[in-house]
N, C-alpha and C positions, 0 to 999 in steps of 0.2 A: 250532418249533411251540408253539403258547400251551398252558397245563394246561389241560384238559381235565375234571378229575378234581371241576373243584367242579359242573359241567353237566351231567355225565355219569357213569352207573356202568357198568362192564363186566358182560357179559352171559357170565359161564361155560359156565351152561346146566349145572354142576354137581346132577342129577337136583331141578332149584331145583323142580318143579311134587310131587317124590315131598316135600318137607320142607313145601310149602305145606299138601298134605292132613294131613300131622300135625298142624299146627297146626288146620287147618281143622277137624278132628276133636274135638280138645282141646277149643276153644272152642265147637264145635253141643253137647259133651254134655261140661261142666264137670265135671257131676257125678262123673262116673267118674274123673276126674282130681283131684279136690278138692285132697288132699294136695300135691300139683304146685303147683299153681296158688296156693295159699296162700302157700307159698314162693316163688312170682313176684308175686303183691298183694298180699299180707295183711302185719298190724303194721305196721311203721313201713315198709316197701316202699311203701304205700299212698303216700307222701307222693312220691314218682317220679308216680302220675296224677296227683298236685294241680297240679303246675311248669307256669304258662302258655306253653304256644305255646314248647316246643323243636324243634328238629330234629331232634332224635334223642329220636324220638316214645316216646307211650307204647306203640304197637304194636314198634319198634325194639325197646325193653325188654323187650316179652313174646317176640319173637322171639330176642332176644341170650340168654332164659334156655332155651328151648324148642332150640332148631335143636343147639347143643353137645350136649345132652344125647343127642341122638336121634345123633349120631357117636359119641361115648362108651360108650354100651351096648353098643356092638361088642366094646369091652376085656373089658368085664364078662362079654361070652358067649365069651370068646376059647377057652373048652375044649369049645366045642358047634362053632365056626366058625373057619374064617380069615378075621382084620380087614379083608377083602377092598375092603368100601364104604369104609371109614377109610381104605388107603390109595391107594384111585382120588380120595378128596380130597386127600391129601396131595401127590398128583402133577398134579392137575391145579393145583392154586392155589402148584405147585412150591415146597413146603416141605421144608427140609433134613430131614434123617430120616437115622437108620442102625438097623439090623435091632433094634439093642440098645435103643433108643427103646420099641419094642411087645414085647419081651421079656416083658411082666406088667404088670398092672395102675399098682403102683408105678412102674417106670419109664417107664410114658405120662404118668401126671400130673406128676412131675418134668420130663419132655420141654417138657411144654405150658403148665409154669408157667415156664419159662425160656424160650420159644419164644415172641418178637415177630411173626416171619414168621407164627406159628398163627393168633395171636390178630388180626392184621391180615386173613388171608384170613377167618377167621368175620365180621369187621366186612361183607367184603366180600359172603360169603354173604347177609348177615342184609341188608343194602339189595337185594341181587337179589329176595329174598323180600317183602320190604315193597315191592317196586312190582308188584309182582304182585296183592299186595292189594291197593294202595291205588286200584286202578281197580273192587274188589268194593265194591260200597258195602254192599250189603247183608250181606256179611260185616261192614265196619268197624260196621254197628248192631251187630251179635252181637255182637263183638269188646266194643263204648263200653258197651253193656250191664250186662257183664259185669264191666267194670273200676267201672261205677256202683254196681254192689252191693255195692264195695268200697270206695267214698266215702262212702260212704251206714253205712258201718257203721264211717267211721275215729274215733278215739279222736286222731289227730292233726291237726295243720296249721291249726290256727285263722290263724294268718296270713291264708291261702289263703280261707278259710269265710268267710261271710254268716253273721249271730244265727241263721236257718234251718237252720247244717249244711252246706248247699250253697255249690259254689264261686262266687265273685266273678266277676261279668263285667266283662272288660278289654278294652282294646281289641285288634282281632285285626291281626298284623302283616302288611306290604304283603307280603312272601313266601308266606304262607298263603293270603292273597287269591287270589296270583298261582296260586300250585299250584293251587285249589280251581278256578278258572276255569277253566286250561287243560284241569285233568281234566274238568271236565264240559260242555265243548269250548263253553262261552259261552253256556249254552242251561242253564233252570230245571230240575228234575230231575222237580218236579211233571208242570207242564203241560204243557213240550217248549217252552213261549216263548223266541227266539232276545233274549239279553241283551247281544245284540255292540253294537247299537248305540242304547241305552238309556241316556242320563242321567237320573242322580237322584241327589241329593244326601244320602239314606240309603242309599249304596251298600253301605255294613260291613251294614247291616242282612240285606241279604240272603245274609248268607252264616250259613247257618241251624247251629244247633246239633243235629247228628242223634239224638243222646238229650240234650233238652233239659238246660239246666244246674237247673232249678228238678226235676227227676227226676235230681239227680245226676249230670250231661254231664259229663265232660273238657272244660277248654279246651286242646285239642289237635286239629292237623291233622286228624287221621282222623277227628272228630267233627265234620267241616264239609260241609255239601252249598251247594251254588247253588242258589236256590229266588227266583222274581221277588219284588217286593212284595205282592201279592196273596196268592199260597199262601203266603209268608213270616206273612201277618198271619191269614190261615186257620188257621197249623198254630199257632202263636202256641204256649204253653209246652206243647202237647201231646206225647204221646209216641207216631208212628203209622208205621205200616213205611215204607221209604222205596221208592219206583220201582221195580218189576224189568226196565223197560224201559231198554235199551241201544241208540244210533242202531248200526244197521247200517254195517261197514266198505265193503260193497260198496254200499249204496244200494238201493233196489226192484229 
């Protein structure tokens, strides 16, 4: 059987919707979290938003520092509770473990900094989580938002920058294309106009920047909507909420 694994992610269903609202949470009220979050954007982290058009997004990155930590604080309460949610992950994503592992604090972090299998199944978490989002668009504004006001105030990556501060627009790659399309199942996000079978020859054009790069956008996947020509040149470097309409699975 052919691999699978670059097409597809496995679906655990490891409580993936209870670590989404963590983060969901995080990111609607920053503030509360500031310190957190600082430690996942701030200083030279910053220069992780700037990297055009990776796959292992900038939401990837905020979810790879976020999703551990919310297992981990299990250890840290381990004289209030048994690591009970730590090890229903541990067994479902079937990582080796023995009793003397959770023993205390110290020998979890020993455990997990010598533990490949660990660190492979968080990889695997953290993609569950990020397609979860990346069908929220209007989370992904929150989310590009919020990583902007950490562009917008970096001290690094002039490489990256325009004289303005703001990043450089590049060209965006035929994989982002391709993802952006099929999420937003070929159809403008504005108007609802079906773009399946639409030639034009500013095709990159329309794949819109959702917090503009001249308001400090990422150029990064999750800062991409499908928008036709028209609302594309409407919304032009503006910064305005994006759709909250989603086509219906079943139809009218």
């Amino acid at each position: 059987m052919a691999d699978k694994s670059k097409h597809y992610y496995e679906a655990r269903s490891f409580s993936v919707y209870y670590f989404a609202n963590a983060v969901f949470n995080v990111v609607k009220d920053a503030g509360a979290y500031l310190r957190g979050i600082e430690e996942i954007l701030g200083d030279t982290q910053v220069l992780n938003l700037m990297r055009p058009f990776h796959k292992f997004t900038n939401l990837h990155h905020f979810l790879g520092a976020v999703i551990p930590r919310v297992i981990e604080e299990e250890m840290e309460r381990r004289d209030e509770q048994d690591p009970r949610f730590l090890i229903a992950f541990l067994k479902t994503y079937k990582i080796p473990f023995s009793a003397n592992s959770l023993a205390d604090e110290d020998a979890f972090y020993t455990f997990i900094s010598e533990s490949e299998a660990y660190h492979n199944a968080m990889d695997a978490l953290v993609d569950e989580v990020f397609h979860v989002f990346f069908n929220d668009i209007r989370f992904l504004q929150s989310f590009n938002e919020l990583c902007a006001g950490y562009i917008d105030g970096a001290g690094f990556g002039q490489e990256f920058m325009t004289q303005a501060g703001t990043l450089k627009r590049v060209p965006i790659p035929a994989w982002a294309r391709r993802a952006i399309f099929h999420r937003d199942k070929g159809e403008c996000r504005e108007c609802k106009r079906s773009l399946t079978m639409v030639i034009n020859r500013l095709e990159s054009e329309r794949y819109d920047h959702i917090v503009p790069l001249a308001q400090f956008g990422a150029n990064d996947v999750t800062n991409l909507q499908l928008l036709c020509e028209p609302c594309n040149l409407k919304k032009a470097a503006g910064l305005q909420p994006v759709s909250p309409f989603y086509p219906r699975a079943l139809g009218p």
